[in-house]
C-alpha positions in Angstrom: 69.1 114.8 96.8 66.4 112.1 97.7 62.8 113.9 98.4 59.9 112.0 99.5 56.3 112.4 101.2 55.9 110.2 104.4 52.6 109.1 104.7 50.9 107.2 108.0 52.0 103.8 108.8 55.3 105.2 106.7 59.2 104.6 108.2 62.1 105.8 107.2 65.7 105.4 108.1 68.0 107.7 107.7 71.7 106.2 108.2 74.0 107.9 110.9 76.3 110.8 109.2 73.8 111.6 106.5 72.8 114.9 105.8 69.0 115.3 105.5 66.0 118.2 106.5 62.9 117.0 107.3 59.9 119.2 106.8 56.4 118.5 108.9 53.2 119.1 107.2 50.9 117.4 109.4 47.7 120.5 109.6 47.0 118.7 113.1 50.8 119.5 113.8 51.6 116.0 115.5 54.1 114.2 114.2 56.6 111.8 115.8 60.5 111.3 115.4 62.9 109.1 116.8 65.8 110.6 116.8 69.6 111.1 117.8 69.7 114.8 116.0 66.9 117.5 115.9 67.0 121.1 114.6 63.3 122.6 116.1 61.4 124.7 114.0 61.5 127.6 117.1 65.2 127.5 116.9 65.9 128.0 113.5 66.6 131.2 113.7 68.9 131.4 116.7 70.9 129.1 115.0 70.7 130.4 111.5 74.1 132.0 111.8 75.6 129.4 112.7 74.5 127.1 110.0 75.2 129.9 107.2 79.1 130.4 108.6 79.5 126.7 108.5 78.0 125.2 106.1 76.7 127.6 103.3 75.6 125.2 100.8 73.3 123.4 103.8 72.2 127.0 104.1 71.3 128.0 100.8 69.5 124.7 100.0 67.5 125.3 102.9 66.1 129.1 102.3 64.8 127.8 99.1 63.1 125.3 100.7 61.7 127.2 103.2 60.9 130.2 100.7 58.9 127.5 98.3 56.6 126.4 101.6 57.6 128.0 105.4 56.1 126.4 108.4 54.0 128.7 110.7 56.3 127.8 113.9 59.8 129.3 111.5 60.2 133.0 112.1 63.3 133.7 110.0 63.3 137.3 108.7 63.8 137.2 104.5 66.4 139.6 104.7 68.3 136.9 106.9 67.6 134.5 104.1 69.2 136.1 101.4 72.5 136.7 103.2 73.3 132.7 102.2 
């Protein structure tokens, strides 16, 4: 796993096919992507299910992530979380 900080002025390109999360930080909560994919914050947890049935290692790797430092917009109940 590759993890980085992207500052301002920053780009990064993420080849098509590759699996990757991206996690914004921005206090001011702007932050641009160009994009062919995108998993909102405020869907998250409709689609939690589906992304624990399919792909459970995607899953686990990412309620760790979010336990370590959860956005304000992600309301996934913990008890969903430790079902991966």
């Amino acid at each position: 796993m590759v993890e980085c900080e992207q500052r301002a002025g920053d780009i990064i390109y993420v080849p098509a096919g590759w699996w990757h999360c991206v996690l914004n930080t921005v206090p001011s909560g702007l932050a641009i992507a160009v994009t062919q994919n995108l998993l909102p914050p405020l869907a998250l947890s409709k689609l939690w299910p589906e992304i624990s049935k399919n792909n459970p290692g995607l899953a686990a790797e990412l309620a760790r992530l979010l336990a370590q430092q959860p956005p304000d917009e992600i309301r996934i109940p913990a008890e969903t979380l430790r079902t991966v």
